[in-house]
C-alpha positions as CSV (number, residue, x, y, z in Angstrom):
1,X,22.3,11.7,-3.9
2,X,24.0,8.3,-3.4
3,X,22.8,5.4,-5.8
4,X,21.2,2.6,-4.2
5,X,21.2,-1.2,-5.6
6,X,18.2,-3.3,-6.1
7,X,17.7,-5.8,-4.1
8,X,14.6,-8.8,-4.1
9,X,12.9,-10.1,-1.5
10,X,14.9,-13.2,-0.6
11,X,18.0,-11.1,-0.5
12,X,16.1,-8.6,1.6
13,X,15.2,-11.4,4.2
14,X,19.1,-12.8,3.9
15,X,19.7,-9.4,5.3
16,X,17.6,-9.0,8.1
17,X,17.8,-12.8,9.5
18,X,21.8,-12.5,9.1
19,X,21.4,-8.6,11.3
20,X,19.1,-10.6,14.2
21,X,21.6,-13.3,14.2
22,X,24.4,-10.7,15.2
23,X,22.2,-9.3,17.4
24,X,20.9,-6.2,15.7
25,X,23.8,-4.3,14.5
26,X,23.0,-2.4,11.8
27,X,25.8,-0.9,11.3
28,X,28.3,-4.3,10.5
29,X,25.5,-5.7,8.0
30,X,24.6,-2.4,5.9
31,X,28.3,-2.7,4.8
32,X,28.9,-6.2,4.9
33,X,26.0,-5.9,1.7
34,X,26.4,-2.9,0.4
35,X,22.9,-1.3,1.5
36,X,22.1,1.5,3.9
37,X,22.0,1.5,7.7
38,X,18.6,3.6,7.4
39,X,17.6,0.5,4.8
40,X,18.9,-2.3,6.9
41,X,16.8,-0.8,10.1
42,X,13.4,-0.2,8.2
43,X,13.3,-3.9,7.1
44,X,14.3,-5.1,10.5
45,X,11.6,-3.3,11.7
46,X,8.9,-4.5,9.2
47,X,10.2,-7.8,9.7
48,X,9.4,-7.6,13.2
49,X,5.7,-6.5,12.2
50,X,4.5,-7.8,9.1
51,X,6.7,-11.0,8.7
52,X,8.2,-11.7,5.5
53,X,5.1,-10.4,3.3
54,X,6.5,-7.0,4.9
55,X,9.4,-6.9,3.0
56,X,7.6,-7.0,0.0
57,X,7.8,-4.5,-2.4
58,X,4.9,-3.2,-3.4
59,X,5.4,0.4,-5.1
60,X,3.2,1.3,-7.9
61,X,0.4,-1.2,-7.4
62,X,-3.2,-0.7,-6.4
63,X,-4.0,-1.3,-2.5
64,X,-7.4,-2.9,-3.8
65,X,-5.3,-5.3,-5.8
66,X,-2.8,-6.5,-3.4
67,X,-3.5,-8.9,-0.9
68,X,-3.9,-7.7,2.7
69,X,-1.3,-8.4,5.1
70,X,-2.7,-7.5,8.2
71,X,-6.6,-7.1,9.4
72,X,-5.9,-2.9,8.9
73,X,-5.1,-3.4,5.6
74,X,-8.0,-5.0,5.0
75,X,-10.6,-2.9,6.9
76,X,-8.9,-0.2,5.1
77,X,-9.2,-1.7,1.7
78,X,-12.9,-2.2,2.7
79,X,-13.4,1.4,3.8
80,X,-11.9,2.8,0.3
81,X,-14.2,0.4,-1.5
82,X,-17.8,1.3,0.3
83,X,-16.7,4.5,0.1
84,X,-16.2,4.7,-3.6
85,X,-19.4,2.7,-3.9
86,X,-21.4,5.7,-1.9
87,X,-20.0,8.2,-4.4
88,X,-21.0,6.0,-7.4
89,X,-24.3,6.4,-5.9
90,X,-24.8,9.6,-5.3
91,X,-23.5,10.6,-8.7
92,X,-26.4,8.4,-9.9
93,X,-28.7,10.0,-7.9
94,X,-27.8,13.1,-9.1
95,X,-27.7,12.6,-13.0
96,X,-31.6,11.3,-12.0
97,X,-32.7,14.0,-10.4
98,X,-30.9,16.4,-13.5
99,X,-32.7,14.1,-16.0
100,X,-36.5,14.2,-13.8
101,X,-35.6,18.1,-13.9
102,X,-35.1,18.1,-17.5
103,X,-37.6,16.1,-18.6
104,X,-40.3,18.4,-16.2
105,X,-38.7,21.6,-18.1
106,X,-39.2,20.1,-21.1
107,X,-42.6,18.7,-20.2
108,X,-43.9,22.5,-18.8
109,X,-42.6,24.0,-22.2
110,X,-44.7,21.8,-24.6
């Protein structure tokens, strides 16, 4: 597998505003610094999306913690959390209804 280089976010912008300025070509400004084509292309495109928070990197951190960059992410985050919320519920719900069980076994047997 070929090793890749680091690179931040300004550097990662660099890149993409110098490939628009010569009109797209990949090709000429993956070797010009170093990176891949495949890389070039994929932060053009996100670029083009998302702006510069798209060429953020944001491996290995929550999706609850990071900020939202478009109206998706947030319904999405929003989704995740109500969801988890439900399933907190009904967990409650169900350790009551083991404990009213319980107690009425324990209740019958006295």
């Amino acid at each position: 597998m070929k090793k890749t280089r680091k690179t931040s976010q300004e550097e990662r912008i660099q890149i993409v505003k110098a490939c628009m300025e010569r009109g797209f070509d990949y090709g000429a400004t993956a070797l010009e610094y170093k990176v891949s084509y495949q890389q070039v292309y994929t932060w053009v495109q996100k670029y083009k999306e998302l702006g510069e928070a798209g060429l953020e990197d944001r491996r290995g951190k929550r999706t609850a913690a990071q900020t939202p960059r478009t109206e998706l992410e947030e319904l999405r985050i929003k989704i995740a959390q109500l969801e988890h919320e439900k399933y907190m519920l009904q967990m409650e719900r169900d350790v009551l209804k083991k404990l009213d069980e319980i107690e009425r076994r324990d209740a019958f047997r006295k």
